[in-house]
PLY file of the C-alpha trace (Angstrom):
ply
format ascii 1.0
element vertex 102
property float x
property float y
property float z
element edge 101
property int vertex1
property int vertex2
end_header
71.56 17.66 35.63
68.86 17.49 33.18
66.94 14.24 31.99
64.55 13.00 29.65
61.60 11.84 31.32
58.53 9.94 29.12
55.60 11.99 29.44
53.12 10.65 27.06
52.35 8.03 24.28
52.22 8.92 21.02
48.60 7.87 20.14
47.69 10.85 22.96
48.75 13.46 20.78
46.97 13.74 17.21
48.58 15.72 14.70
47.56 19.53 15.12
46.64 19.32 18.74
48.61 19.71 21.96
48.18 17.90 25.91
48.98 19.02 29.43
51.52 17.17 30.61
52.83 17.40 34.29
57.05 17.31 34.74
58.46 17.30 37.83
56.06 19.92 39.27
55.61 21.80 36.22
52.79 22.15 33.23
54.04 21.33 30.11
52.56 21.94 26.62
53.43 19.11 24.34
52.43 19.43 20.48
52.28 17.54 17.71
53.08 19.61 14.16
53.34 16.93 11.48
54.53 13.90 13.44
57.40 16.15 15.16
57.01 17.08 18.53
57.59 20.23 20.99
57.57 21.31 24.47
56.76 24.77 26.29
55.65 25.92 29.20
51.45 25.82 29.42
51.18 28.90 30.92
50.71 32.18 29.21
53.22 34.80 30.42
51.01 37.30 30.17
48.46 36.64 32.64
48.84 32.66 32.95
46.45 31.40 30.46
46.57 27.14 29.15
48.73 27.41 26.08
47.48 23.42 25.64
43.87 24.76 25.33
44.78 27.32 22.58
44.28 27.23 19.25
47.60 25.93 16.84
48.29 28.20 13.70
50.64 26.68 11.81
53.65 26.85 14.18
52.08 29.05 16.61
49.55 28.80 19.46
47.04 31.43 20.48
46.52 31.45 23.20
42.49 31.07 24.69
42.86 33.86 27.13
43.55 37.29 25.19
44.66 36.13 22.54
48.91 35.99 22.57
50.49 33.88 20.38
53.70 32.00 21.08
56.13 30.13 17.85
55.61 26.37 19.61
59.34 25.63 17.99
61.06 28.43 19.67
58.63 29.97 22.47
58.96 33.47 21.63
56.46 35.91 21.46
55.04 36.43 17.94
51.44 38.69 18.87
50.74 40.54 22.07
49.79 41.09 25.04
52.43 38.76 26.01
56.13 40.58 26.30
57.96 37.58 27.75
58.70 34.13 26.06
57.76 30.93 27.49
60.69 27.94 28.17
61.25 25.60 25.61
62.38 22.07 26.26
63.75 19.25 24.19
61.56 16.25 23.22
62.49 12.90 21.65
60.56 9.72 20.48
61.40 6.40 22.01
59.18 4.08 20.41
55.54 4.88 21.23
57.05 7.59 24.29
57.10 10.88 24.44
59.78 12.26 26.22
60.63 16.03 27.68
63.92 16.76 28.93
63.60 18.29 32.19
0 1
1 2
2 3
3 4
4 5
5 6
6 7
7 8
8 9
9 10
10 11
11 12
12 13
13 14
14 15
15 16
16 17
17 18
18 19
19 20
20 21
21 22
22 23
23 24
24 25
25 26
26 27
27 28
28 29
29 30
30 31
31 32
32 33
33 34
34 35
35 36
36 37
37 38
38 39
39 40
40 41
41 42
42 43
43 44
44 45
45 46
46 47
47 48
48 49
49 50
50 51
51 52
52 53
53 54
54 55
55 56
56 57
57 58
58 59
59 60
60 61
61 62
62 63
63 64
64 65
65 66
66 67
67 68
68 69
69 70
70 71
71 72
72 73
73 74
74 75
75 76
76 77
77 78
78 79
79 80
80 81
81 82
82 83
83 84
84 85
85 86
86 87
87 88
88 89
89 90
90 91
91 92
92 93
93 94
94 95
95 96
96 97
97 98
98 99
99 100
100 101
């Protein structure tokens, strides 16, 4: 059964830039487009590079290994190399949290 877990405070997460988070063994990237906020897996599925560390184009991330880019609202693939899209996961706001549901 899935849960929302807090992950990070809002003040973390500027707007136009994205954290590492760690759920329940696994790397999130959280990101901040215009005071709404997203969830996907960090790594690249292409050869495993930190989607967190890329750079955010409007709704998609680059990402800083060769270059992919991922849509950070739906995960899919929107520029090779990558083939495969990374998970999405819900997020919410409870008062200064950031939560992922996991």
């Amino acid at each position: 059964m899935s849960r929302f877990l807090p992950v990070a405070k809002l003040a973390e997460i500027p707007d136009q830039s994205a954290k590492c988070v760690q759920v329940e063994g696994k790397e999130i990237a959280l990101f901040n487009l215009g005071g709404e906020f997203y969830a996907i897996d960090d790594e690249c599925t292409h050869e495993g590079g930190p989607l967190s560390d890329g750079i955010i184009l409007g709704e998609e991330v680059e990402c800083p290994w060769h270059s992919a880019h991922f849509n950070i609202k739906s995960g899919e693939v929107t520029q090779d190399p990558a083939e495969d899209a990374v998970t999405c996961y819900k997020v919410r706001v409870i008062g200064d949290n950031v939560e992922v549901e996991v």
